[in-house]
BAVOKE-555952 format. One line per 2 residues: their letters; for each residue y, x, z of N, C-alpha, C. Coordinates in nm, 3 decimals, padded with zeros to 5 digits. Example, Ala and Ser with C-alpha at 12.3 -4.5 7.8 and 13.67 -1.06 7.14 Angstrom:
// BAVOKE-555952
as = -00.569,01.319,00.780,-00.450,01.230,00.780,-00.330,01.320,00.780 ~ -00.225,01.285,00.708,-00.106,01.367,00.714,00.003,01.290,00.787 .
END
This chain:
// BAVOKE-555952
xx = -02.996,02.283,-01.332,-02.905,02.271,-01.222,-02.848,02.129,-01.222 ~ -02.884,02.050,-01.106,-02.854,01.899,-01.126,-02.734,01.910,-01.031 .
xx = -02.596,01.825,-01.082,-02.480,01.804,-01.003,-02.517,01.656,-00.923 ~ -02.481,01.681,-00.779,-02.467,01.580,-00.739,-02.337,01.494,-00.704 .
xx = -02.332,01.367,-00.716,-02.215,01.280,-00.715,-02.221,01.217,-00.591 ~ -02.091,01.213,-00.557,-02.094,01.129,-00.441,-01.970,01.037,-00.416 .
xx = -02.013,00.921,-00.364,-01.881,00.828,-00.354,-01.747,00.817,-00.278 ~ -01.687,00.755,-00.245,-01.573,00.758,-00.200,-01.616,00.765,-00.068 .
xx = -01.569,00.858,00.025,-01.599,00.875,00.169,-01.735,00.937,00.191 ~ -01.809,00.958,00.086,-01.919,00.989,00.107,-01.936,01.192,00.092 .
xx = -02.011,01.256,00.114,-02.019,01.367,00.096,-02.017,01.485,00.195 ~ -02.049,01.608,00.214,-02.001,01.674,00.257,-01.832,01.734,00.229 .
xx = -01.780,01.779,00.384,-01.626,01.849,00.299,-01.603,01.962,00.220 ~ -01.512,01.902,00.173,-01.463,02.045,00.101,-01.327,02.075,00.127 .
xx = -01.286,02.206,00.106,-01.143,02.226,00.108,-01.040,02.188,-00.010 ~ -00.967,02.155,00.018,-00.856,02.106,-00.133,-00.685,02.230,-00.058 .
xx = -00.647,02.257,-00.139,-00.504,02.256,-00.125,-00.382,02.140,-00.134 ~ -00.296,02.124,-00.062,-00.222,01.975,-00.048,-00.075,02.035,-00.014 .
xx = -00.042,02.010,-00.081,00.131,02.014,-00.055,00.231,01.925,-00.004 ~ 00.271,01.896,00.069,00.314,01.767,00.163,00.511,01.887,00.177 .
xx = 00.579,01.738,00.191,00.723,01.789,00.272,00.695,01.778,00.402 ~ 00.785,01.921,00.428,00.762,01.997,00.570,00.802,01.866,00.695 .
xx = 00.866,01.748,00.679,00.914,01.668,00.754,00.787,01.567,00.745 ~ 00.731,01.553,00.639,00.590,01.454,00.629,00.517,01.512,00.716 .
xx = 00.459,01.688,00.714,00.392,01.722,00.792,00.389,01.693,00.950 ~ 00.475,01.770,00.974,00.559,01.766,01.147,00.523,01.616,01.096 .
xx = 00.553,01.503,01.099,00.554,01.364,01.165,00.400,01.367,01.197 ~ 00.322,01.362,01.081,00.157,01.370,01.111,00.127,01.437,01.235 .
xx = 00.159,01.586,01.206,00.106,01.644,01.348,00.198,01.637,01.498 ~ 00.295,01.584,01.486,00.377,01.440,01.574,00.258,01.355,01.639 .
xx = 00.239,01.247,01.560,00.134,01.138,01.580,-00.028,01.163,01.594 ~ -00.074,01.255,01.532,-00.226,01.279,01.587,-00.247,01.421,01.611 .
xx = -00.164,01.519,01.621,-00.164,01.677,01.618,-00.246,01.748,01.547 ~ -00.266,01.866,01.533,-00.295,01.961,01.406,-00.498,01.935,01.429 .
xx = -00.566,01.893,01.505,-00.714,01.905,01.521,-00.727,01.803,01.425 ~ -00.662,01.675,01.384,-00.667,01.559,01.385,-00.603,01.559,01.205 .
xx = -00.526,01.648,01.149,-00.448,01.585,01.044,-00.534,01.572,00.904 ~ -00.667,01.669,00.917,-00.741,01.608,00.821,-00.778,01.486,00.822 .
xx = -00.849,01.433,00.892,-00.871,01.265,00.951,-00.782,01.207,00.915 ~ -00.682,01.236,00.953,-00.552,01.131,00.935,-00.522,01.141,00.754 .
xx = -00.500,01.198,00.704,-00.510,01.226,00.558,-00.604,01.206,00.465 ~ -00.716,01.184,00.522,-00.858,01.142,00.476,-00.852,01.008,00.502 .
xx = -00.802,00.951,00.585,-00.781,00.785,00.603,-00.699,00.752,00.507 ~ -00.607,00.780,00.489,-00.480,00.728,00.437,-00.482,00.749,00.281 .
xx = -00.570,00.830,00.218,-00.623,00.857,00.105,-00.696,00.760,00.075 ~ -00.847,00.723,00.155,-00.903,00.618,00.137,-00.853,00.473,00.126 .
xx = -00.784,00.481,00.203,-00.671,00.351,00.217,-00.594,00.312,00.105 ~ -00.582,00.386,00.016,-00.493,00.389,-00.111,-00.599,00.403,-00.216 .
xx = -00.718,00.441,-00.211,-00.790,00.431,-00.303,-00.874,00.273,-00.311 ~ -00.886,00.238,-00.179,-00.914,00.089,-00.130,-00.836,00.019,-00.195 .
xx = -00.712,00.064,-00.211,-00.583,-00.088,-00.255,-00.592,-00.066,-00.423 ~ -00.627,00.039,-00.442,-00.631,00.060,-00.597,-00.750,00.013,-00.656 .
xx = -00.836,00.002,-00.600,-00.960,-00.009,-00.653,-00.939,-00.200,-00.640 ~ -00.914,-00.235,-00.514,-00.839,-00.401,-00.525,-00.806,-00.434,-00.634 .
xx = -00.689,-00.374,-00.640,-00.566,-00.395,-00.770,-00.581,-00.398,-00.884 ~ -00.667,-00.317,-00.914,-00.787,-00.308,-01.053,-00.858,-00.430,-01.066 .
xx = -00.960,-00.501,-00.952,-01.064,-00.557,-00.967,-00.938,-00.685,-01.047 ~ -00.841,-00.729,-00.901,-00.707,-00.834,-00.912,-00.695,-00.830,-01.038 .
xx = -00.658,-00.754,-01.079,-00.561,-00.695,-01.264,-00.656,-00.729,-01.363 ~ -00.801,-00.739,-01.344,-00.925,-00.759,-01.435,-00.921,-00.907,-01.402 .
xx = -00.974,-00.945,-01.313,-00.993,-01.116,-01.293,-00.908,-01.165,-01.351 ~ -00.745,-01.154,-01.332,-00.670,-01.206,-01.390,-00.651,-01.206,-01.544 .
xx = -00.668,-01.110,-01.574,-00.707,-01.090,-01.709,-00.787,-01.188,-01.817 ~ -00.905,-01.191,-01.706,-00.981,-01.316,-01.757,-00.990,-01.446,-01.719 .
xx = -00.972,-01.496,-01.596,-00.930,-01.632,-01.532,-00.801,-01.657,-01.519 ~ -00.689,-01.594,-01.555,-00.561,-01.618,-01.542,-00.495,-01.578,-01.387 .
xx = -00.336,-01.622,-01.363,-00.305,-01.604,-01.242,-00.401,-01.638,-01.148 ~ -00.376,-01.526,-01.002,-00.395,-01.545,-00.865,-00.316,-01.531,-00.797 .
xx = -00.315,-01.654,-00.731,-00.183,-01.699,-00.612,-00.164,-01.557,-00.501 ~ -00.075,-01.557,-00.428,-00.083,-01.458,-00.375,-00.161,-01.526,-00.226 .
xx = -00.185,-01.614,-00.225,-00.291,-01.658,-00.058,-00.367,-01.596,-00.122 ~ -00.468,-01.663,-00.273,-00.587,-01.578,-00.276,-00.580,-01.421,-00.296 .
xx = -00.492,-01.381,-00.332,-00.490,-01.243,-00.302,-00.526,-01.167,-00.183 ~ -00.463,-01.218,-00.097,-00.430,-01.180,00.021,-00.565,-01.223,00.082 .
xx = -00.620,-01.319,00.073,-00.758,-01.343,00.114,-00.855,-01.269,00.041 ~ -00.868,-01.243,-00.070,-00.933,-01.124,-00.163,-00.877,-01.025,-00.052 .
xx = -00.818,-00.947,00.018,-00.810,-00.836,00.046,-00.851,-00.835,00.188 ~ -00.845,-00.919,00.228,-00.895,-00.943,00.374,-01.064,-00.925,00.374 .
xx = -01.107,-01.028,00.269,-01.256,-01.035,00.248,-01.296,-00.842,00.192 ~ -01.221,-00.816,00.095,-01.245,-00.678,00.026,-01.274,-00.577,00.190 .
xx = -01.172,-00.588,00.272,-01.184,-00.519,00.386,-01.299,-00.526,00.416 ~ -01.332,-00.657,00.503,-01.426,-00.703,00.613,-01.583,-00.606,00.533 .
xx = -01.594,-00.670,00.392,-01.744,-00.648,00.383,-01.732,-00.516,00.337 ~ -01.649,-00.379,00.328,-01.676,-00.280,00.329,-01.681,-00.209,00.446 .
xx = -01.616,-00.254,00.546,-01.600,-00.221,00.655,-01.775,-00.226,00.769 ~ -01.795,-00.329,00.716,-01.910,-00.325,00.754,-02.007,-00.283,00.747 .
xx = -02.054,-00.220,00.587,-02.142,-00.213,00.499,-02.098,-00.056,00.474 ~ -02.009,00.011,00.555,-01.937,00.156,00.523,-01.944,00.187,00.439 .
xx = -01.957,00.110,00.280,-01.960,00.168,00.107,-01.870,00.145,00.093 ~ -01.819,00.223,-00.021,-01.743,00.134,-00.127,-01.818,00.138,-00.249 .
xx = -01.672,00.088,-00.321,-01.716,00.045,-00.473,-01.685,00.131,-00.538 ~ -01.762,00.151,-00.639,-01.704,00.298,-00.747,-01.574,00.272,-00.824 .
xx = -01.536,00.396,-00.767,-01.396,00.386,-00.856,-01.380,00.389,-01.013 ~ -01.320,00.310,-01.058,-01.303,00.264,-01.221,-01.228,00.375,-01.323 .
END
């Protein structure tokens, strides 16, 4: 029985249980309504796994080349965007 792996954004769904405050909820289904709040939660997940997976790479470089200014940061994250955005992968999480 072979498990298969799959990457960030990648896969078929599955169900999870999620516990959110009742005022977090209502705002979500506020702004994109109840058809929509998986999407919206599935973005915003990715979005945070995006900045983490950054923050890691940031936290390693520095590690070994010393400080990064915050322009190149900020340009590291711009570039980090663009070519995943394009290329709809990401990078494996660490």
């Amino acid at each position: 029985m072979s498990e298969t792996s799959h990457g960030i954004g990648e896969g078929p769904a599955t169900r999870v249980s999620l516990s959110l405050p009742e005022g977090t909820a209502e705002a979500i289904r506020a702004r994109v309504g109840k058809r929509e709040f998986s999407a919206f939660i599935t973005d915003a997940v990715e979005r945070e796994l995006r900045g983490q997976i950054l923050d890691e790479y940031l936290a390693d470089y520095e590690r070994r080349k010393g400080r990064v200014s915050e322009d190149a940061q900020n340009r590291a994250r711009q570039i980090f965007d663009e070519v995943f955005a394009e290329e709809e992968q990401w990078p494996a999480a660490s």
